[in-house]
N, C-alpha and C positions, 0 to 999 in steps of 0.2 A: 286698446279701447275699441269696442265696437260702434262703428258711427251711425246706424241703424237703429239700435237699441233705444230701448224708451227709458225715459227720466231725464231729468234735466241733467247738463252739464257745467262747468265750473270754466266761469269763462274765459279764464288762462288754456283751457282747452283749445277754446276755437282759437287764442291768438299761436299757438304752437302748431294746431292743424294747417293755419295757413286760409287762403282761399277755397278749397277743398270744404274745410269743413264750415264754415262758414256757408257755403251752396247747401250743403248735408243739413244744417239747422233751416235752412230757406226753407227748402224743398218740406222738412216736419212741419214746420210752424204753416206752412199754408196747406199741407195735407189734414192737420187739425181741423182749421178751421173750414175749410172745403168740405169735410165729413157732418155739418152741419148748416151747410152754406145758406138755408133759408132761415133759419137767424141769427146768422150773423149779416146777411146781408139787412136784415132788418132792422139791425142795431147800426148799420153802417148808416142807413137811411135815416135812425132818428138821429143819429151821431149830426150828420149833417142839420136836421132840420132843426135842430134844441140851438144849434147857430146860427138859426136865419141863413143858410145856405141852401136854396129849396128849389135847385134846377132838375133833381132828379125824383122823375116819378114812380111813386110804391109798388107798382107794376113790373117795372124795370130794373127796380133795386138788385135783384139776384142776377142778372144780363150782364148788367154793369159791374159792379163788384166781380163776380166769377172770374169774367173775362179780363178785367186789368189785374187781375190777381195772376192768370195763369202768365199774363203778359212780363209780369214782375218777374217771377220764377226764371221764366224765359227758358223751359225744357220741353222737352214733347218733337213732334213732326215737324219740320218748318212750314210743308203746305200749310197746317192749323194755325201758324201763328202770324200765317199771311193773313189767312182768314179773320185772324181776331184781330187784329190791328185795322183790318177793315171796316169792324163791324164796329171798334172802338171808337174811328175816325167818324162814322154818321152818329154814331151817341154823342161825340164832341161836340160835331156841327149842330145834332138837333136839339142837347139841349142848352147850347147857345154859351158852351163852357170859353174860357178865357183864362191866359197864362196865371193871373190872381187868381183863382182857383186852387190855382196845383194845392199851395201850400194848405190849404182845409181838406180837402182830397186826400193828400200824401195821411196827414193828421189822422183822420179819421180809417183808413187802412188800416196804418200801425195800429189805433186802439184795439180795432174789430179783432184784427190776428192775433192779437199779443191778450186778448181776452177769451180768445175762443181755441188758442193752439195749444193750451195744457198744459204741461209736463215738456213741450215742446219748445217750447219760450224763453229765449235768454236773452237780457237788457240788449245785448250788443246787434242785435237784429234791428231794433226799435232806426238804428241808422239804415243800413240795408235795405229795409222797404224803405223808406221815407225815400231814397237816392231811386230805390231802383220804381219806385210810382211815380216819381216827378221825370225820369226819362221813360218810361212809358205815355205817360202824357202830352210829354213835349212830340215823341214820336206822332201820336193821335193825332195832335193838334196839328201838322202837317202832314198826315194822312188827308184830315179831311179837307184843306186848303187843297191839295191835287185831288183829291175828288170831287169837288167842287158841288153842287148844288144837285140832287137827285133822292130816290127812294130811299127812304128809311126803316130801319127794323121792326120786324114785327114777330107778331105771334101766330102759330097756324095749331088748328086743331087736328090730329090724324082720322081721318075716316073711316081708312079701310086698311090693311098690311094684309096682302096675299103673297103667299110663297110659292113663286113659280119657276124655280126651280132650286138643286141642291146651292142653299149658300144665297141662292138670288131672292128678296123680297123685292114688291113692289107698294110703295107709300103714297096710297092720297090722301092727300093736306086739303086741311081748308083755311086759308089765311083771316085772318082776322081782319084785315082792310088786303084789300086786292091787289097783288104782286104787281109791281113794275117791272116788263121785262119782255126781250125778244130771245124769238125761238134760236138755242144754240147759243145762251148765255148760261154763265153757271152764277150760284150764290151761297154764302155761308148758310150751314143748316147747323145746328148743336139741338143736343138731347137734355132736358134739366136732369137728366139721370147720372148726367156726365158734364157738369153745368163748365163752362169754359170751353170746352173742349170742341172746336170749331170744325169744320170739313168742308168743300166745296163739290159742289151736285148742281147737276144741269134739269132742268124739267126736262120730261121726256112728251110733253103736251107742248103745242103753243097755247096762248090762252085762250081757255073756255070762258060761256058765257056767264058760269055759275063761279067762277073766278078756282077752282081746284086745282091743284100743280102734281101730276106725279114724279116720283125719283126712285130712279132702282136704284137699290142698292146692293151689292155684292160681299158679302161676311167675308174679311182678310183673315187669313189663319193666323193666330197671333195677333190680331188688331183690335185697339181699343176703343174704338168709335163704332165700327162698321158693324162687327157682332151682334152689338147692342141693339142697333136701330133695324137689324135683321130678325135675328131669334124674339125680343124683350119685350119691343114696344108694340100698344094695342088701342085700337080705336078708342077715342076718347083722351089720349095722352096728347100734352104739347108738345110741339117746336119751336126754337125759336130759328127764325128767318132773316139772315141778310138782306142786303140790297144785291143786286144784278149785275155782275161785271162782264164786260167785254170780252172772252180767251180766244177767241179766233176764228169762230164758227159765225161771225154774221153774214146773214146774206146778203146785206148792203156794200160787202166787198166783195159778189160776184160781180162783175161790169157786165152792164150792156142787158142784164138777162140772158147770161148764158144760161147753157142745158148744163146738168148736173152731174157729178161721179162722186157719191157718197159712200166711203166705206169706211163699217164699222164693227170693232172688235169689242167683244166681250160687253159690259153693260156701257160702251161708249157710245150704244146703238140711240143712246137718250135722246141728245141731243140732237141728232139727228134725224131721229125718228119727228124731233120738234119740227126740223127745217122740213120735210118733207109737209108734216100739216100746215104751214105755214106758206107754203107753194100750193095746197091743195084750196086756198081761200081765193088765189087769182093765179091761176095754171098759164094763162096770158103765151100759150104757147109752147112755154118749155118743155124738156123733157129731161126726165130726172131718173138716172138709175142707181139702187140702191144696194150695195153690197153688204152683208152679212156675214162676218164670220165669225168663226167657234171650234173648239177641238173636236167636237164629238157630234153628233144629232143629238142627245142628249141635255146636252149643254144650252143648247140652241133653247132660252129661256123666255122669249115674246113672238113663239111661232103664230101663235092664233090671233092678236094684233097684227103681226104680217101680213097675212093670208088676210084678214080685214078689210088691210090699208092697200094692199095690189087689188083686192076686188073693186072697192071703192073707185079707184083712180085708175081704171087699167088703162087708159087712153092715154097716158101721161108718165107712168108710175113703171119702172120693171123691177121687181126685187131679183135679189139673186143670192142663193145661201152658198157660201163655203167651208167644207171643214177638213182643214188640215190633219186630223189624224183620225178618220174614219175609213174606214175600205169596205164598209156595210151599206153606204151611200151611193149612187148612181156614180159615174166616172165624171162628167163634167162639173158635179159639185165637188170635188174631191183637189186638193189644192191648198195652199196660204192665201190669206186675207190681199196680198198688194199683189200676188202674180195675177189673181182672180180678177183683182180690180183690172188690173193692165190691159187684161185680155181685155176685156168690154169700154177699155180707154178708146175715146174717140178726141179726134185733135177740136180744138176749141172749150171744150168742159171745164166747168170751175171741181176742183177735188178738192173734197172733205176729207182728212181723216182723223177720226177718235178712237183713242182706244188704250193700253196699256203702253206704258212708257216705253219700252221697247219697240214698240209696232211704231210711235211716233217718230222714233228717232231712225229706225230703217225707211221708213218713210222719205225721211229727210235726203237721204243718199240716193238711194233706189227709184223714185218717182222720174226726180228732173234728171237723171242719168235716163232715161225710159223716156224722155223726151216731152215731157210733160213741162210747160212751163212754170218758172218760178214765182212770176204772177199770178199763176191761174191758182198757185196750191194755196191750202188755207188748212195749218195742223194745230190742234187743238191743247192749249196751253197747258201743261202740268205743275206746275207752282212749287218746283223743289226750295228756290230759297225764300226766306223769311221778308216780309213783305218790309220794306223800307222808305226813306223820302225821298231819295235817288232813283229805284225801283217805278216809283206810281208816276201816271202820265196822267194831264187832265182830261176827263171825259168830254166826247163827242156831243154829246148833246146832255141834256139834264134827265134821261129813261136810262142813261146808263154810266156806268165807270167804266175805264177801260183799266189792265192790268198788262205789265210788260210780259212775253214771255219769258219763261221760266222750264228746267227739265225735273219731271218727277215728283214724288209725293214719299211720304216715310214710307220706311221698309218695314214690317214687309209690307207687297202693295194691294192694294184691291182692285189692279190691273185696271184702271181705268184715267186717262189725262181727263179723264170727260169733266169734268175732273172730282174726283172723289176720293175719299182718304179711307186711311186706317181703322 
């Protein structure tokens, strides 16, 4: 028997398939009803509200539904279902849900999928969800107890998507209520094009006064998020927006007001590029040098912001490009991203670095071996495993959550801990 195949099946099937197939029916029954998620998510909304259950608002209906859906499923990238677990935990907290819940929650799922999955639908599921939304839930519910009290989801409008270079877009948003967040933090973004499907992305602005946030983003070959919100999406289309987690880039874990060594790879340059505006509000002194690398000149995708941002600041600011596999470039720019750095390592500097999972992790060896303190380093979290209750720590202050590190994001990658998904 083909387990792919469409039409229903005879439910002595699934108990001969085993667990196996029993996932195989999941995974249909909620690709069903996904394939028309704005109403069903609608129906999930009046589901609730015909019972005097009326914590979630019609706005959010499709947010919510989506995202405990993919959470049920429990397939995909683990970074993403860090992220949705996050974004599940402030819908917990904000709309004031409670363990009596589950079981109207759980209820209303099952009907929504088990009405909207088609051909896809066999009685034996009806348990399935109902187990696997009440442990999503209960996870939620302790999500949002360790993330304690701070910013909430929202909606952003996109502005502008320019393509500046192969594969690289850049996205200004315009939030709906004005982002909480410091420069060199990242936050769930999802596309309703792709409704569940969560990723983490760092502004590559601190905040302006007109409240806008950009995110580059880098198209993964073979990745199902990142193409999207690169090649698809066009001003005037939503986002929806997380809250602001902690990954390692604050600057409040320089001490003292040290002087700076930022080096960043690939579109890791985001966040970075944050901390640097964010020094450029009260310079108080410091001196901050900024490393850039890329494989190519080519590649080299926010030259003309550079150039910019060194004119702006030049009293303060030195950028420095590297690129490892050019021989068309001048000889002192010609090098890898951390020798490049080394060279212009000065003792005392707090060091950044973002960039593709690999460059984090040589980082990790290569730096403090180079005599770089392991205090002074600050590497930029990539969220390999799936976000848990053991996992989350409570945030610092109520502007942010903090999140434990973690290695890497689904394969393939789109080369960024900054952190960014598939």
């Amino acid at each position: 028997m083909f387990l792919g195949g469409p039409g229903p099946r005879h439910p002595r099937d699934i108990v001969v398939l085993g667990l196996v197939g029993v996932m195989t029916d999941l995974e249909l029954s909620w690709s069903g009803a996904l394939s028309v998620h704005d109403r069903a998510a609608d129906y999930l909304w009046s589901h609730l509200e015909d019972r005097s259950v009326r914590f979630l608002p019609s706005q959010f209906a499709s947010m919510f539904f989506s995202t405990l859906g993919q959470l049920v499923v429990g397939r995909g990238d683990p970074a993403g279902r860090r992220a949705g677990l996050a974004v599940l935990g402030r819908m917990y907290q904000r709309f004031k849900l409670h363990p009596y819940h589950d079981t109207v929650i759980a209820a209303a799922m099952v009907d929504t999928v088990g009405r909207f999955a088609g051909d896809c639908w066999v009685p034996e599921l009806a348990g399935v969800w109902e187990r696997g939304c009440r442990r999503a839930l209960r996870l939620a519910e302790r999500a949002a107890g360790a993330l304690g009290d701070g910013p909430q989801v929202t909606v952003g409008e996109i502005e502008a998507s320019e393509a500046v270079s192969d594969g690289v877009a850049v996205l200004t948003v315009r939030p709906m209520r004005r982002l909480r967040y410091l420069p060199g933090q990242a936050l769930p973004v999802c596309t309703p094009r792709l409704p569940g499907l969560w990723r983490w992305y760092s502004p590559a602005n601190a905040p302006r006064p007109d409240g806008t946030v950009e995110f580059h983003v880098r198209a993964v070959s073979g990745g199902v998020v990142s193409p999207v919100l690169v090649e698809r999406l066009a001003p005037g289309e939503q986002l929806w927006l997380g809250s602001a987690c902690d990954v390692g880039l604050s600057l409040e874990a320089a001490a003292g007001g040290a002087d700076l060594l930022l080096a960043a790879g690939g579109t890791g340059l985001a966040p970075l590029r944050a901390l640097v505006e964010q020094v450029g509000t009260a310079p108080a002194g410091r001196q901050v040098t900024l490393v850039v690398g890329s494989r190519t000149l080519l590649d080299l995708y926010d030259a003309v912001a550079l150039d910019k941002l060194a004119e702006a600041h030049r009293d303060w600011l030195t950028v420095v490009l590297a690129f490892a596999d050019d021989d068309e470039v001048e000889p002192a720019a010609q090098g890898d991203l951390l020798s490049v750095a080394l060279y212009h390592y000065r003792r005392g500097q707090a060091v950044y670095v973002c960039g593709p999972p690999r460059l984090i992790e040589a980082a990790r060896h290569r730096l403090p071996a180079a005599g770089v303190a392991l205090e002074s380093l600050h590497l930029a979290v990539t969220f390999e495993r799936a976000l848990g209750p053991a996992q989350l720590t409570r945030q610092r202050s109520s502007r942010s959550c903090q999140v434990e590190p973690a290695l890497g994001d689904d394969a393939p990658r789109d080369g960024i801990s900054q952190p960014s998904g598939s």
